[in-house]
N, C-alpha and C positions, 0 to 999 in steps of 0.2 A: 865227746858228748853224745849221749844217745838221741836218734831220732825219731822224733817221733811223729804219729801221723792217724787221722781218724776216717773213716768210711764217708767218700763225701755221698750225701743226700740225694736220690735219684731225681726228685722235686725241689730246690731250695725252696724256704721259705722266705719271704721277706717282709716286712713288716714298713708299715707309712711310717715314714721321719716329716715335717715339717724342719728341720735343719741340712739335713741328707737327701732326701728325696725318700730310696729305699735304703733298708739297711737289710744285710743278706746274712742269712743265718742259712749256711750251706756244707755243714757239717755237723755230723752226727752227735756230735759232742758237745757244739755248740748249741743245737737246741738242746738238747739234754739239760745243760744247764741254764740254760733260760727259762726251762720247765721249772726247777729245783725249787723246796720250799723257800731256800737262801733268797736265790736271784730275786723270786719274786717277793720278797721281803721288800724289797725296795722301792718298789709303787709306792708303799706306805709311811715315805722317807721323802719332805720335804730338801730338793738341791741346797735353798736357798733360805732356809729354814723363816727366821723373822722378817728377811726381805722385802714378802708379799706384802706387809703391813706399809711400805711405800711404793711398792712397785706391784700393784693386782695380781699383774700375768704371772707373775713371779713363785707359780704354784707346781713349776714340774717339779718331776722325782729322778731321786738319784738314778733308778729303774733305766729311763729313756738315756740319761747323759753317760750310765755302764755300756748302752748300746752304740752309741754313739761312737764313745771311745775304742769298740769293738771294729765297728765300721771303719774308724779310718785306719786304724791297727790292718784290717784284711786289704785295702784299698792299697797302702803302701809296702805291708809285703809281698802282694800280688804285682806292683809295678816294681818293685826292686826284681822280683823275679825275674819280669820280662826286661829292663831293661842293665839292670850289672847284676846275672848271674854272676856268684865265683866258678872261677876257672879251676885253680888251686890255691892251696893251703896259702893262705899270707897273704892273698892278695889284696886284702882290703875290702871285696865285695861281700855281697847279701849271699849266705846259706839259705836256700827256697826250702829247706827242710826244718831253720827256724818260725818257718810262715805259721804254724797251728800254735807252735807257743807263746808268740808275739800277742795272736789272736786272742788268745788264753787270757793272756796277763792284763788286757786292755777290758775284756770284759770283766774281770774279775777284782779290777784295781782298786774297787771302792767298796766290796762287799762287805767290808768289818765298819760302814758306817752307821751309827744309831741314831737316834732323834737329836735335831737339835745340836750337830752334831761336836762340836768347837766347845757350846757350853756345857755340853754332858760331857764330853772326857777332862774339861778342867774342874768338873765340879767332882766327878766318880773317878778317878786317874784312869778312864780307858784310855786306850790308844788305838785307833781303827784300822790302822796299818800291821799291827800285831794281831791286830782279831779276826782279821780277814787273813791272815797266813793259819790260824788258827781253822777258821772254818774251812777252810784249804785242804787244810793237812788231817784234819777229825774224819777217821773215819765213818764216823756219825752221819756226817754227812748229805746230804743228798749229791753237792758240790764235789766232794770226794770222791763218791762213788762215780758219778761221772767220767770226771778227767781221769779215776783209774782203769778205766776201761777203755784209754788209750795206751797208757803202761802204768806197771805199779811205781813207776819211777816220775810218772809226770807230776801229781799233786807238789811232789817236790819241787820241779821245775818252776812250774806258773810261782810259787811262793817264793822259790828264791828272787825271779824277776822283781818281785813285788818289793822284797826285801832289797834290790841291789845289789845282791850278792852274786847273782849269772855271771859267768864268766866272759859271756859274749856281750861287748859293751855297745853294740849296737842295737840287741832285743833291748836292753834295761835304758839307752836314752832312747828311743822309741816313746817307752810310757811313759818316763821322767829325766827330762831335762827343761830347758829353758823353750824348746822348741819340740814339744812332744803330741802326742796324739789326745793325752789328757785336757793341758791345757786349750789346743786350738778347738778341740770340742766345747768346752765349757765355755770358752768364749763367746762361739757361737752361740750357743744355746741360752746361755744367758741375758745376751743379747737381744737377742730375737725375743725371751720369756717378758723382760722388762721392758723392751721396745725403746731400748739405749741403740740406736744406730750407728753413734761411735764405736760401738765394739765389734763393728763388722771389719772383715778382711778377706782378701781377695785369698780363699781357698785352692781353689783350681790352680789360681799360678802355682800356691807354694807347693801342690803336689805336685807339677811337672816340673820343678826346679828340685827337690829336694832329695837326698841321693844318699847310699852307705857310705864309710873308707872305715879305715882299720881301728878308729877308735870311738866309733860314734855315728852319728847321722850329721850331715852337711847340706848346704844349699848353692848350687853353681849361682857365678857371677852374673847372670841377666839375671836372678831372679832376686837379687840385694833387695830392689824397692819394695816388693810383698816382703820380706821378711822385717824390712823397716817400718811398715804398714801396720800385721802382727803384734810389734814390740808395741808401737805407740797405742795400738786397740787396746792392749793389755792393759798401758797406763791408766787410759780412760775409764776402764771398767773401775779398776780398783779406786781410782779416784771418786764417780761420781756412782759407782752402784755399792760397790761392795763395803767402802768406808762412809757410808751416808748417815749422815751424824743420825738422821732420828734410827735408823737399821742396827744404831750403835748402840741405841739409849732403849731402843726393846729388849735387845742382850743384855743390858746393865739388869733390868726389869727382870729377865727369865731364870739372870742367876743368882739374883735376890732373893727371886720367890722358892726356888729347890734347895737356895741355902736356909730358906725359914722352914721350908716343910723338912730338911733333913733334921734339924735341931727340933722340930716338936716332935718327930716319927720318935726322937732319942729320950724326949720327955712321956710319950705312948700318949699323945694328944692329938693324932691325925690318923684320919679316914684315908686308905689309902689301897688301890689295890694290891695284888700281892705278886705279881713281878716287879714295880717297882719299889713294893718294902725292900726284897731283897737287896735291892742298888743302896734305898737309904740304910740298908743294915749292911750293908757292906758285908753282905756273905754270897752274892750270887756267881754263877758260872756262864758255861757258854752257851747252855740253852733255856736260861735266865735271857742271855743278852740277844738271843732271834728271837726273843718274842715281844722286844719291846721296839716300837714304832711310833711313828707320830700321834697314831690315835689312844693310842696305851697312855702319853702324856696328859693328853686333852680331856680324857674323860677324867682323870684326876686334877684337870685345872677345874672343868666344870663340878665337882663336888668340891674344890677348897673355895669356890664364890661361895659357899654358905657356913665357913669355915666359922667356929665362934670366935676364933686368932682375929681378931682386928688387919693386926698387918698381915697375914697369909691372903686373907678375901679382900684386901685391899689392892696388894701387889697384883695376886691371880685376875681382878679384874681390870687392873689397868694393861694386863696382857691381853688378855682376850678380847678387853673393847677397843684397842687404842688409845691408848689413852701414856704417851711416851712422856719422857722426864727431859724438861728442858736442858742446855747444854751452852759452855762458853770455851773457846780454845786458853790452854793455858801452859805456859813454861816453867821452865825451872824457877824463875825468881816468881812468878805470879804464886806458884805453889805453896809460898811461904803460906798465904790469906788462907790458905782450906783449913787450916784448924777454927780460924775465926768464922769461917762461913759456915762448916758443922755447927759452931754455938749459934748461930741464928738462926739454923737449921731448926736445930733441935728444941730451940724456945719456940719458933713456928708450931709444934706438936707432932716433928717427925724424924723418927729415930734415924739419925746419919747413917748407922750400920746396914738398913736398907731403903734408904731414898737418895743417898747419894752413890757413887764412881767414879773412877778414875779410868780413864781407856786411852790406850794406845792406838795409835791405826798409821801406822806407817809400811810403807811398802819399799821393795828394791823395782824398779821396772825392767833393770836390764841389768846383771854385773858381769863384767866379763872375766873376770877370774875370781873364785871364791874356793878359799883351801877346805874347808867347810862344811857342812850342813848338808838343807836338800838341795842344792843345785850345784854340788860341788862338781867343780872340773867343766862344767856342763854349761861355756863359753859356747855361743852361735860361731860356727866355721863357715868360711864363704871359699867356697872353690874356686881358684882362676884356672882360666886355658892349659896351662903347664901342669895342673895338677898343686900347687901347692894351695896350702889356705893361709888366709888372714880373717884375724878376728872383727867380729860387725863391725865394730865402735869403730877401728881403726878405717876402716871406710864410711861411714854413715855419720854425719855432723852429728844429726840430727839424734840417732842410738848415743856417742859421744855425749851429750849434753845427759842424756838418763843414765849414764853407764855409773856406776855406785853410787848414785846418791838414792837420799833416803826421802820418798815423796807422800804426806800426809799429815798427821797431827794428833795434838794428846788433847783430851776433852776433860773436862769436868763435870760432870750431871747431877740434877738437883734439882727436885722439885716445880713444877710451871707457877704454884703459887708464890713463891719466892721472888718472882718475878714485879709483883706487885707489890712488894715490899720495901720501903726507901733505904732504909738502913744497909738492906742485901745490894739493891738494885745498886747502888753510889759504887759497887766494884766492878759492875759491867758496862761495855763500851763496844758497839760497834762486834759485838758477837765475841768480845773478848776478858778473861778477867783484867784489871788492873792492878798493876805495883802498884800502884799508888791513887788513895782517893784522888 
């Protein structure tokens, strides 16, 4: 593998974290692309997109949390250096000439994010993971240009990281696993943004516990309890920020309203500006997709509030003001009732097609083996004195009890005036639909 390596900075710079303290931009490369018009795309990119609508603080950008993730990405391959250099080949330890790439892939990981981000690539098929290898890899570039001025081989590098495809499986769980530099950022920062204090977790320990070996990153045995700490912060987050039913019912709201304005762009009945015709015309590219941001949405929410579409300035404005769709948990048998509660709906005076949803929000907190997906393989190891490992769960009651199960709930959304209605109301109970009147 080639190494590779940038001119460090006679000055670092470093920039206020309120999560970090300082975050150290202390290679040439790195500010480089923190300058780029890419990087700095991302101020302009809501973390937590409909969030804020329950949680105020809940307004940072992807911008700070790319930094973030950069910072502990350098924090830990700086300590891997100093304390398990590899010796030689095989041995399991940290390559210190991984250290710029790691850095790389941590700043970079989230760079193909658009507005909105979850509802925009289910509604336009992006994928932000491919778009950011994309911006990567484009010579176009500012990002590009950058990291080729490390080698013309690095752009490739950072991207494969991103992809998983690195050969070195300690750079790629670094960024993505169960225990990575992405997630304990975001945690953090989340945390602290919504001012959810369960999502805090003792940081410091898990960086002096947490260590390379030959197939991944590990945690020695005193440090089990922060790493159990960690898992259960995580639950909580997704529990009470991320899956928050009204957080749920704006999303239902956001993808109603871009599926109403996609079908009238198709009818040539909407005001609309002209990076996002493109998305609704499904013909744009990649510098179509940098130019669109959170403010690029909003100024087109603010001209569909005068929309002559009824439902369009109806929907756009229950986004903008607040104004969310009530909600009742509901299973497999309750499911039977939604056709009947569309026809109530719908004699109400509102079209099921956009005033009701269905939404899933279930999470894994912890699996320890999954053959699979994004966290395949990517079981937490706990180092004993001898050197071997054991999986969390198998020490941890408490991880045990999370370990595959699946923790959240499926919703159904509909209308808050529905709520006043006896015929509708006779199905709900205690926040739930019923089988049975």
């Amino acid at each position: 593998m080639t190494k590779f390596d940038s001119p460090k900075l006679a000055r670092e710079v470093v920039v206020r974290d309120p999560v970090h303290g300082y975050i150290h931009l202390d290679t040439q490369v790195a500010l480089e692309v923190v300058r780029s018009q890419e990087f700095q795309r991302m101020r302009r990119i809501k973390q937590l997109g409909p969030t804020a609508f329950v949680f105020p603080g809940a307004t940072h950008t992807r911008f700070e949390h790319n930094l973030g993730v950069y910072e502990l990405a350098r924090r830990i391959s700086n300590l891997f250096t100093d304390k398990y250099p590899s010796r030689s080949t095989g041995d399991g330890l940290w390559d210190p000439s991984e250290n710029l790439l790691v850095q790389m892939a941590g700043l970079l990981h989230d760079i193909g994010h658009g507005p909105y981000s979850h509802t925009f690539e289910h509604l336009f098929g992006t994928n932000h993971e491919q778009i950011g290898q994309q911006i990567i890899l484009d010579p176009s570039t500012e990002v590009n240009q950058a990291l080729s001025k490390v080698d013309t081989d690095f752009p490739k590098a950072v991207a494969s990281v991103i992809a998983k495809t690195y050969p070195n499986p300690q750079v790629v769980k670094l960024i993505s696993s169960q225990a990575d530099a992405d997630r304990m950022d975001y945690l953090l920062r989340d945390a602290y943004f919504t001012g959810a204090s369960y999502g805090e977790f003792d940081l410091s320990r898990i960086l002096r516990v947490i260590r390379p070996y030959e197939k991944g990153v590990c945690f020695t045995a005193n440090g089990m309890h922060a790493v159990e700490d960690y898992i259960v912060s995580r639950y909580q987050m997704y529990q009470q920020i991320y899956y928050h039913r009204v957080n749920r019912s704006m999303e239902v709201i956001l993808h109603h309203l871009l599926k109403r304005a996609q079908y009238l762009y198709q009818e040539k009945e909407l005001p609309v500006t002209p990076s996002l015709a493109r998305f609704l015309a499904g013909t744009w590219d990649l510098q179509d997709y940098l130019k669109m941001d959170d403010g690029v949405i909003e100024t087109n929410f603010s001209m569909w509030t005068e929309s002559s579409d009824p439902v369009l300035a109806d929907l756009t404005k229950r986004y903008l003001f607040r104004r969310p769709l009530a909600s009742a948990k509901i299973n497999e048998e309750s499911k039977q009732l939604l056709p009947q509660l569309k026809d109530l709906i719908k004699k109400a005076g509102f079209d099921p097609d956009y005033y009701t949803g269905v939404g899933s929000a279930f999470d894994e907190p912890y699996d320890a083996y999954k053959p699979s997906g994004k966290n395949a393989n990517s079981q937490i190891e706990i180092m004993q004195e001898d050197g071997s490992l054991i999986e969390l769960s198998q020490l941890s009651p408490l991880v045990k009890a999370l370990n595959g199960t699946l923790q959240g709930d499926e919703r159904f959304f509909f209308p808050v005036a529905m709520l006043k209605q006896a015929d509708f109301q006779q199905y709900l109970k205690n926040g739930e639909l019923l089988t049975k009147k």
